[in-house]
N, C-alpha and C positions, 0 to 999 in steps of 0.2 A: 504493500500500500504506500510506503514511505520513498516512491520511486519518483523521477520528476514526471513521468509520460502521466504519472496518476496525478500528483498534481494538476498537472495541465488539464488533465482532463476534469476533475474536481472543479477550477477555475471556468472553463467553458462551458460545465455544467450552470457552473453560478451566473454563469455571464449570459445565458438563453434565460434560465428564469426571469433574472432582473429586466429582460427585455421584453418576454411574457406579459410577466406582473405592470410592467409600465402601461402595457397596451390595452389589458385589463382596467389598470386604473384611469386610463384617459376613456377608457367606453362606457367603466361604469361611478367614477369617482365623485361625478359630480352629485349623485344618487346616496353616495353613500357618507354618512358621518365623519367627518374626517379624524375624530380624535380615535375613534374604535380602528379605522384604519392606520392610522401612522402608530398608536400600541401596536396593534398584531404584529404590525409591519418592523418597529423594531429590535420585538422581544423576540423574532424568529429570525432576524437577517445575520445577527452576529454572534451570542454563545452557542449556539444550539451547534453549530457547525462546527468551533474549536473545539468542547469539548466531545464530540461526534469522533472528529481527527485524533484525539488525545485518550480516548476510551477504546478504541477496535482499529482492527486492522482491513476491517468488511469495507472492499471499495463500491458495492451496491449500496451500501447502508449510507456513507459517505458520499455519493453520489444525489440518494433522493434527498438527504438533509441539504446540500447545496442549492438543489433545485428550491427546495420548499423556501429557502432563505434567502433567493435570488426572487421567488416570487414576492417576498415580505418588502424587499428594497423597490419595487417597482415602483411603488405609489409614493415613496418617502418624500423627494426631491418636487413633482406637482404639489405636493400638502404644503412643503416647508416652503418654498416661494410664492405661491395662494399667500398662504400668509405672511411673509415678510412685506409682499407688495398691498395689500390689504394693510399692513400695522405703519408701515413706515410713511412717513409726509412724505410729499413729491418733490418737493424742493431738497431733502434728504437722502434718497434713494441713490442715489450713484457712489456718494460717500460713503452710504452706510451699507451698501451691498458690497461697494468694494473692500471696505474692509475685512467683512465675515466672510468673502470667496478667498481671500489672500491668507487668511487667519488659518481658514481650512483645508487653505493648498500647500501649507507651511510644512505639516504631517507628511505630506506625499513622500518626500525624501529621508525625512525624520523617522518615520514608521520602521521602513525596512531595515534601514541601518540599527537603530536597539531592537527589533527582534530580532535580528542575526547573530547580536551580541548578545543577547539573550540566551542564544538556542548554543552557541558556541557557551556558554560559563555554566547555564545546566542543558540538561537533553531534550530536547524537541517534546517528548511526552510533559514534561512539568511545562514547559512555556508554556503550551500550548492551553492546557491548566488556569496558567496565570493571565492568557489570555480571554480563555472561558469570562473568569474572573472578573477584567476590568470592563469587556463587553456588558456584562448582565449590569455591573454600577452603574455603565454608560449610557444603557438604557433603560434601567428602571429608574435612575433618579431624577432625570427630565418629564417622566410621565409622571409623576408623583407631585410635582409641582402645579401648585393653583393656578397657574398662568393659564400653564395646559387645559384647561377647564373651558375655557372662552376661545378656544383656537378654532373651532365648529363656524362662529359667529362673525359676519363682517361689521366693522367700525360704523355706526349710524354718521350719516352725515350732516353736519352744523347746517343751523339755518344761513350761515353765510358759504357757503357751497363745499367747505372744507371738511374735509374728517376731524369727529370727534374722537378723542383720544378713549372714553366710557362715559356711560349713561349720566355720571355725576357730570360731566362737560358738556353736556347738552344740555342736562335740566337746567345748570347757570347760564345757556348763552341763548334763552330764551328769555 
């Protein structure tokens, strides 16, 4: 299982669902809740699959866990810019998106380089462990947060044409 061709193929498993799951979510995402969709979507896109790789050697088993979690990631990316471009003023948006694309493209290089280091100072079984690990903090602590509550809901709009930041800014600007 620990071969690179299983890799690759693991990865291209993941990489057909995530294209699935995208295509699913732009057919039916508008229909559906978005907070019940970005949960499922990100308690299944990232532990389930390390510790999946880290528990068995079964490349069928590790195979449909990548699919199921390449399906979870489809819909994440529609939800999370819905709502960034829904929360963020327009006169803010460029600033404030480029920041959080640049913040989150930082990791790209960063990621692999300490896992490798990682996997090099203990054995690919416990990384992979450790990564279960940081995945499940990563996404249950976000869903857990009252923000997340109101991510369903777009910004009502002020009587003067602009977006209200919540219901307590509209009541005052009436």
């Amino acid at each position: 299982m620990h071969q690179p061709e299983a890799l690759g193929l693991v990865a291209g498993v993941l990489g057909a669902g995530a294209i699935i799951g995208a295509l699913i979510a732009a057919w039916l995402g508008p229909k559906l809740p978005r907070r019940v969709v970005f949960t499922i979507g990100v308690l299944v896109a990232g532990a389930p699959l390390s510790l999946v790789l880290a528990l068995t050697s079964a490349l069928p088993l590790a195979l449909t866990v990548a699919f199921v979690a390449g399906l979870g990631t489809g819909g994440l990316n529609p939800i999370l810019n819905a709502v960034l471009y829904e929360r963020i003023p327009p006169q803010l948006r460029a600033r404030t998106l480029g920041a959080l694309k640049a913040s989150a493209w930082i990791g790209t290089p960063i990621g692999p380089l300490l896992a490798g280091s990682l996997v090099e100072v203990i054995d690919l079984r416990n990384a992979l462990f450790i990564f279960a690990a940081i995945f499940l903090v990563a996404t249950v602590v976000p869903v857990m947060l009252p923000a997340m509550r109101s991510m369903h809901r777009a910004p009502r709009p002020g009587p003067d044409g602009t977006e209200a930041r919540d219901n307590e800014a509209v009541a005052k600007s009436t």
